[in-house]
C-alpha positions, 0 to 999 in steps of 0.5 A: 440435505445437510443441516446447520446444528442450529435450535430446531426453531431455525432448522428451516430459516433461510440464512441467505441474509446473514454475513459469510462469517455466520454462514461459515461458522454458525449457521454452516449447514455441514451435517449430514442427515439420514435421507430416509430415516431423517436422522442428524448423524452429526457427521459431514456427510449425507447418507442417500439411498442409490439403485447400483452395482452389477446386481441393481440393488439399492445401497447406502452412499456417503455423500460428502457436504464439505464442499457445498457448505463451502460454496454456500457460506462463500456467497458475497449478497448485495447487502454484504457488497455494500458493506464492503464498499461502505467500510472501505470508503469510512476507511478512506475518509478516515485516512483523510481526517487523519492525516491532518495531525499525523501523515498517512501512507497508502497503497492500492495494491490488486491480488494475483493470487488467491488471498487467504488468513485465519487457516489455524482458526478452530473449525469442523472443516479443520482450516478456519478462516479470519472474518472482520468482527462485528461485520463478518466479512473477510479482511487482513488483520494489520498485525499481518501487515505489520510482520510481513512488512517487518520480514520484508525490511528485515530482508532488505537491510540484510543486503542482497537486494536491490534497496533503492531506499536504503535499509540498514540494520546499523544502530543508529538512533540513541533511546532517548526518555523524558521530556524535550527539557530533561532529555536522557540516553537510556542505558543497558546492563552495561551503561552504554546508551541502547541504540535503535535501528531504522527497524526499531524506530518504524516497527518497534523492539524490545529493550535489553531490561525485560518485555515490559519496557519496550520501544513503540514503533512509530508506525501504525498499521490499519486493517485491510478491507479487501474488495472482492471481485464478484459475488463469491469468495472461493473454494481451494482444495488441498489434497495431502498423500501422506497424512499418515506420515504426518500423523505418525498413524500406520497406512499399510503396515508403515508410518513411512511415505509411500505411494499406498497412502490415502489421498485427504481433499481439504477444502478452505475458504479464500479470496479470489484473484483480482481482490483490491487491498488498500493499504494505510499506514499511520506515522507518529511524526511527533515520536518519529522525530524524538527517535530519529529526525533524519527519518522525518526529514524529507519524509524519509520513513515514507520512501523505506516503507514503499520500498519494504512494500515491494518487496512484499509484493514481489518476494513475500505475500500477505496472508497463509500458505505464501510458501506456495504462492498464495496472498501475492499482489502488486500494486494497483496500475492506476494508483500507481501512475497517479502516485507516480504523477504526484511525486513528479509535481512534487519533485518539480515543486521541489526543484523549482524552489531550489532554483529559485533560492539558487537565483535569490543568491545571484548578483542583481544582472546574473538573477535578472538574466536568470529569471529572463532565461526561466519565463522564455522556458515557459513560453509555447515551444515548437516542437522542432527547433525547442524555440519559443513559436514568434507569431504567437508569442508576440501576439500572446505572450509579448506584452506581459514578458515584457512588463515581468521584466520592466518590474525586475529593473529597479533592483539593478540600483547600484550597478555601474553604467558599464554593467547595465549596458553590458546587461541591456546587450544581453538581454536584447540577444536572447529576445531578438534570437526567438522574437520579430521584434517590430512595430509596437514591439520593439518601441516596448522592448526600447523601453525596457532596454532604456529603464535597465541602462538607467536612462 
C-alpha cells in the first residue's frame, strides 16, 4: 500500500479531510513500500509478492500507484463543495457591489470537454496541476482569461470571420496623459502621437519607450471558480509512443520513431465535462472613456468582449491541451436565454424612448393622433384580426383611454378651427373602426371630440 512521504507521526492519519490541493501535493500517497519487508522504496510503484507463472512460484510484481493516488487526491468532500459554492457565491455578491462604481461583465458558460491548467507545474507524476491558494481547490487563473480572450480578439480583427461586433486592429485612439485640464498626446521616438487600438485600450500594450511605460488595459479579469459536477475531479491518460524520440534517448538502436517504441501512460488530473464557469470581467469605465469614449458610448467594450467570448467558446478553449480539445465550453443555456430576455427589454426600453422623443418633435395634431396610435397598440388584441377585442375593451379599457386622451387636448391651443376638426374626424375613425361606441360610450367620446374642436 503506497504511502505519502509525510513525518512517521502522520504515516497513519486519514487525510480525507484535507483540500485536493493537499492530497495531490503533500500528502499524495505515491510511494511504494515493500509489502513484505515494509521498506519505502521512495518509488512510484508497489513491490507485492504473487504465486505465478507456469511453475507457480512466487515472484516479485511492480505494481503501479499512479493512478490510485490520482483517484484519491480527485475526490471533491462535502466540505470542499461547500467551498466551492460558497466562493462562488462570495464571487457573485462581490459582481454586485462592484458594479455600483465600475460595470461587470458576466457569462455563465458549461464545460463540454475536459478542463485542465497547471500541467507545467513541478510534480512527482511529472503533469501538475493549478489549485486556487489558500483554499486548494481548482480554479482558471484570470490571467488565463485574459490571453485567451486576447488571442481570440486578435483572431477576430484580423478579418476572416464572422464578427458582428466589429473588431478591427486599425489605430485609432491617441495615448493621452495627464489631467482633464493639462491633457497631451504622447508621442514616439519620431514625435508622432502613439495611437491604440480597441485591442490596446480593452487589454493593455506596451509603449515604443521601453517595458516600464506601458498602457493599462481597461478591463480586469476575475478568477474562475469552476463548479464541479459530482464528488470527483477526474483522471486522463495520455499515453506517448515515441518518448525516446522526444527525449533524443536511443530505443532499439535509433532515436528515429518507430513502431518498437515503448508506449508512456501519464495520467493527469482534470475537471470533468459539465463543470459550470462563470465568467467576471470588470471595465474601468473612468479610464475606458479617457482612452476611447466611442467604446463606452452605448457600452460598446461589452458587445466586442461577447463576441471575443464566443469565439473562445467556439474556436479556442480555456486552459492546457486545447490543440486537442480540452477547456471547451459554451454558454450556459439558461443564462443564455435570460441574458437574451434582458437585452430584449433593454432594447424595447430603448426604442420606446427613441419614439417617444420622435413624437416630442411632431406638431401638436400629429403627436396626439401618435400617442392615440401608441395606447390603441397597447390594448388585448385578438389573435386573428390584430384589433383591439370591442366587449372587453369597452368594459375594461374605454374609460381610461378616453381620459389619456382628454388630458392630451389642452396642448392643441393654437391650432385653427379647420385643424381641430380635421383632428376630431381623425380621431373618431380610428376609435369607431376597433370600438362599438354606444350608450355612456359614446356621450364620453362626444365629449372628448367636443373639448378637441375647442367647443
Amino acid at each position: 500500500m503506497p504511502i505519502a512521504a509525510v513525518p512517521r507521526y502522520l504515516a497513519n492519519q486519514d487525510f480525507s479531510t484535507a483540500s485536493p490541493a493537499l492530497r495531490f501535493g503533500m500528502y499524495l500517497r505515491l510511494w511504494g513500500i515493500d509489502s513484505r519487508s515494509r521498506e519505502c522504496l521512495w518509488t512510484t510503484h508497489d513491490v507485492n509478492y504473487r504465486t505465478a507463472g507456469r511453475d507457480r512460484v512466487e515472484r516479485a510484481f511492480k505494481d503501479e500507484n499512479k493512478t490510485s493516488a490520482l483517484r484519491e487526491s480527485a475526490r471533491i468532500s462535502d466540505g470542499d463543495r461547500r467551498m466551492l459554492d460558497g466562493l462562488s457565491s462570495r464571487q457573485t455578491t462581490l459582481a454586485a457591489l462592484a458594479a455600483c462604481s465600475n460595470p461587470v461583465f458576466t457569462l455563465d458558460a458549461l464545460s463540454i470537454a475536459p478542463f485542465t491548467t497547471g500541467l507545467g507545474n513541478e510534480h512527482p507524476l511529472e503533469n501538475g496541476f493549478a489549485f486556487l491558494n489558500p483554499y486548494g481547490l481548482p480554479y482558471l487563473p484570470g490571467s488565463g482569461v485574459k490571453g485567451v480572450l486576447r488571442q481570440a480578439a486578435r483572431e477576430l480583427a484580423a478579418g476572416g470571420w464572422d464578427d458582428p461586433a466589429g473588431w478591427d486592429d486599425t489605430p485609432r485612439y491617441p495615448l493621452m496623459t495627464g489631467g482633464p485640464e493639462h491633457r497631451k498626446a504622447v508621442l514616439d521616438k519620431r514625435q508622432r502621437p502613439v495611437m491604440l487600438t480597441s485591442l490596446d485600450v480593452l487589454f493593455g500594450r506596451e509603449t515604443p519607450d521601453g517595458d516600464s511605460n506601458h498602457v493599462r488595459g481597461t478591463l480586469t479579469f476575475w478568477d474562475v471558480i469552476p463548479q464541479i459536477p459530482g464528488d470527483s475531479l477526474a483522471v486522463e491518460i495520455m499515453t506517448p509512443h515515441q518518448s525516446h524520440y522526444y527525449q533524443q534517448k536511443a530505443q532499439a538502436g535509433s532515436t528515429t520513431p518507430h513502431e518498437s517504441g515503448q508506449p508512456n501512460p501519464i495520467s493527469f488530473l482534470t475537471v470533468p465535462p459539465g463543470a459550470r464557469f462563470v465568467f467576471h470581467v470588470q471595465c474601468d469605465l473612468a479610464h475606458l472613456r479617457r482612452l476611447a469614449p466611442a467604446l463606452a458610448a452605448d457600452e460598446r467594450w461589452r458587445t466586442l468582449l461577447d463576441a471575443a467570448f464566443r469565439h473562445a467558446f467556439d474556436w479556442l478553449g480555456f486552459g492546457a491541451k486545447t490543440a486537442v480539445g480540452y477547456g471547451a465550453m459554451h454558454e450556459n443555456p439558461a443564462a443564455a436565454a435570460a441574458r437574451a430576455a434582458e437585452r430584449a427589454r433593454i432594447e424595447a426600453q430603448r426604442q420606446a424612448e427613441e419614439d417617444a422623443r420622435q413624437r416630442a418633435a411632431l406638431p401638436p395634431d400629429a403627436r396626439l393622433l401618435a400617442e392615440l396610435d401608441l395606447e390603441l397598440a397597447r390594448l388585448p388584441q385578438d389573435p386573428r384580426t390584430k384589433t383591439p377585442i370591442m366587449q372587453q375593451t369597452s368594459r375594461q379599457e374605454w374609460p381610461a383611454l378616453l381620459d389619456r386622451l382628454a388630458a392630451q387636448a389642452p396642448t392643441l391651443d393654437g391650432l385653427a378651427n379647420a385643424e381641430r376638426e380635421a383632428l376630431a374626424t381623425a380621431i373618431k375613425r380610428r376609435l369607431s373602426r376597433h370600438f362599438k361606441v354606444e350608450g355612456k360610450a359614446d356621450k364620453a367620446m362626444k365629449q372628448v371630440l367636443s373639448t378637441v374642436r375647442g367647443a
